[in-house]
Steps between C-alpha positions, in 0.01 A plus 500: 500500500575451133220402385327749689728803373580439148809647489596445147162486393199703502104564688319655262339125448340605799321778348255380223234717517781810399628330318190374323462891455787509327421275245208625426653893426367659837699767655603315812700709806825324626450243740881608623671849567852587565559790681819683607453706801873611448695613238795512704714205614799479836666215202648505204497120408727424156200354361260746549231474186385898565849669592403715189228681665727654749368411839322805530391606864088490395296305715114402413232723688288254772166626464550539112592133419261357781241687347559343126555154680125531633349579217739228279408247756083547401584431090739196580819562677628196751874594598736735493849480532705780612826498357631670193800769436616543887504372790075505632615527882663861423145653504441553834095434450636169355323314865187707447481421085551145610199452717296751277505270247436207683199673689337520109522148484761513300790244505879686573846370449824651485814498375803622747835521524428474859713749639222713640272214661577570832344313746286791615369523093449142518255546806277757253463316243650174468126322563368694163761323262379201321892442390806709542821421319851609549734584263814425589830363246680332832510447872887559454611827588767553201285359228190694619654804579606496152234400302238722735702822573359607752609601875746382703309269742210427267529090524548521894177717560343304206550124641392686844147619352434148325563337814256737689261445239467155466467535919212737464332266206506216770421686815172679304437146291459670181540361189681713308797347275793580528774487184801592373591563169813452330635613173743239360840660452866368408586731843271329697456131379756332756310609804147409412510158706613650795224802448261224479575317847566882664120548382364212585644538854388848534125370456423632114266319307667534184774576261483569169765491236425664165709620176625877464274651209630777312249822467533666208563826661750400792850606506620195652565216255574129595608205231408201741498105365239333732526184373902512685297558802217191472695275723485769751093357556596169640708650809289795577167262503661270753359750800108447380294366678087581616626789671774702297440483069789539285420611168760446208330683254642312212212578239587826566825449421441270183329806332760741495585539128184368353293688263111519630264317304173725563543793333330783750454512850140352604559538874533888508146592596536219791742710651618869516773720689508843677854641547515720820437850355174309427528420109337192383689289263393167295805340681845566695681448126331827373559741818640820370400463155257770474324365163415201726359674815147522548429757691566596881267450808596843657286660112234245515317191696675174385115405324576807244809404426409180437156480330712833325572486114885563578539159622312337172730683305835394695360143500439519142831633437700233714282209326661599191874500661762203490405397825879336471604821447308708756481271775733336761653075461259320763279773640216453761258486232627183266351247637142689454575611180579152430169408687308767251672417193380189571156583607527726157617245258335176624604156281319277240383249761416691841109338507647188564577528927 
C-alpha cells in the first residue's frame, strides 16, 4: 500500500503528457480540484489552518459545481477531492455531489471529520469514493475532545460510523481506502500507538501521521520540535503489516524550518481550489486574499475563468513573490515543485541514462 499511495511523495510522474504541456508553455487545466461543499464546520480543532475564514454557513450549489466538473473533466481534469474550509458532509447534497462527480468519470475523495458519515450516508455514496480520510487528533476522549472541540459524544458516534463503514466496504466489496489522518501534536503524541492498534482493529487501511504547518493567515500558532518526536516512528510502525499502513511522515517533518530552494511555485496550474461560495483560488494558502482569487463559478464557467487574463496576471504576480514568504513549510505541492524545478533546471550530464 505504500508504494502504491505515495504518501510522502507525489503522482504527477504519472502524468507526462501534462506535464509535457507544461514544459513546453501550454495552458494546461488542473489535473486535481479541491472543492469545499461547506464553509461551515460542527469542530473547532486547535489546529485548524482556515479558522480565519470564519466557518461561514455557505455551502457549494450541486448543479453549479457538477456542471464546471463536466466540462473540466473534457480539457483534463482526473480527481477531485472534496475537502477544504468545513466540514464537506454539512451540505446536505454532499451524497448526490459525490456520485455526480463520479458519474463524469471523475475520481472523488474526501476529507471528514467523520462525524456525519452515518451509516445510512455511507449506503449513498460510500461506493463513489476512491479514498476517504478521517481527521481525527485521538481515539481518547480527553485528548480529542480537546484538540477537536466539538460535541459531546462526537468520538462515540465517530468510532460507531467507522466501524459501520468498514462493514459496508466489506459487505459491498468495494475498494475504497480507508485512512486516518493525524496531525502530530505535543497533546496528542502519547496515545498514537494505542490509536494505531484501535485502527487497525476497527478494519482501517491506514493512518497517517504528519507535522502541524502554520498558514500564514491562521490564528492558531504552534512552536513544535519534530525531531523530539522521531522516536515516536519505531512504536507506532510496529502495527503494519499488508493490511493496516502506518505512515510516519518524517520528511515531512525534516522540512519544517527549511528555506525552499525553487524559487516559484511550478505546480499551481496542476491543481486549483474552489471555496464553497464557489471562488476559485490558486491554492488553500491564498483563500480570502482577494488579490489572489480568480474569479467565482456562480459569475462565470470555470473555462473563463481559467483561459481568463485575471488568472495570468495573479500567476504572474505570485511568480514574482518569496514563495518562502507567501507559502506554507511542507505544502501538498513541494514535492512537484521539486519535481518541476527539476524538470526546469535539468544538470550538466542528464544525456548520460
Amino acid at each position: 500500500m505504500e508504494d502504491r499511495i505515495r504518501m510522502d511523495s507525489h503522482k504527477l510522474i504519472y502524468h507526462p503528457e501534462a506535464t509535457c504541456k507544461w514544459l513546453k508553455g501550454e495552458n494546461i487545466y488542473p489535473i486535481e480540484i479541491e472543492i469545499s461543499p461547506s464553509g461551515a464546520c460542527n469542530h473547532r480543532c486547535i489546529f485548524c489552518a482556515v479558522d480565519y475564514v470564519g466557518y461561514q454557513p455557505a455551502f457549494l450549489d450541486k448543479d453549479t459545481i457538477l456542471q464546471n466538473i463536466r466540462q473540466m473533466h473534457t480539457k483534463g481534469l482526473k480527481s477531485v477531492i472534496c475537502s477544504g474550509e468545513g466540514e464537506p458532509l454539512l451540505n446536505k447534497y454532499m451524497p448526490e455531489i459525490a456520485n455526480g462527480i463520479k458519474s463524469c468519470g471523475v475520481d472523488v475523495a474526501m476529507s471528514t471529520n467523520g462525524i456525519l458519515f452515518t451509516d445510512e450516508v455511507a449506503k449513498k455514496c460510500l461506493a463513489s469514493f476512491t479514498w476517504i480520510r478521517f481527521s481525527i487528533a485521538s481515539m481518547e476522549e480527553e485528548s480529542y475532545r480537546y484538540i477537536q472541540r466539538g460535541n459531546s459524544g462526537d468520538l462515540k458516534k465517530l468510532k460507531e460510523n467507522l466501524r459501520n463503514i468498514v462493514k459496508i466496504k466489506k459487505d459491498k466489496g468495494l475498494h475504497t481506502t480507508l485512512g486516518v489522518q493525524c496531525l502530530l501534536l505535543p497533546d496528542n503524541k502519547n496515545q498514537l500507538v494505542d490509536m494505531a492498534k484501535e485502527l487497525k482493529e476497527i478494519g482501517m487501511d491506514y493512518l497517517s501521521i504528519k507535522p502541524y504547518s502554520q498558514h500564514l493567515h491562521s490564528e492558531n500558532k504552534f512552536e513544535i520540535n519534530y525531531e523530539e518526536m522521531f522516536d515516536l516512528e519505531k512504536e507506532v510502525k510496529q502495527y503494519s503489516d499488508d493490511t493496516f499502513a502506518v505512515y510516519f511522515r518524517t520528511n515531512a517533518m525534516k522540512k519544517m524550518h527549511h528555506e525552499k530552494k525553487y524559487r516559484q511555485c511550478y505546480g499551481l496550474p496542476f491543481m486549483t481550489h474552489i471555496d464553497a461560495k464557489g471562488n476559485v483560488w490558486p491554492c488553500v494558502a491564498h483563500i480570502g486574499t482577494e488579490a489572489y482569487c480568480y474569479g467565482n463559478i456562480y459569475d462565470q464557467t470555470f473555462e473563463e475563468i481559467w483561459e481568463g487574463n485575471k488568472r495570468q496576471e495573479i500567476m504572474e504576480k505570485l511568480n514574482k513573490e518569496d514563495i518562502n514568504k507567501v507559502c506554507r513549510e511542507a505544502c501538498r505541492l513541494d514535492e512537484i515543485n521539486k519535481y518541476l524545478h527539476e524538470l526546469k533546471h535539468p544538470g550538466e550530464h542528464v544525456n548520460f541514462i
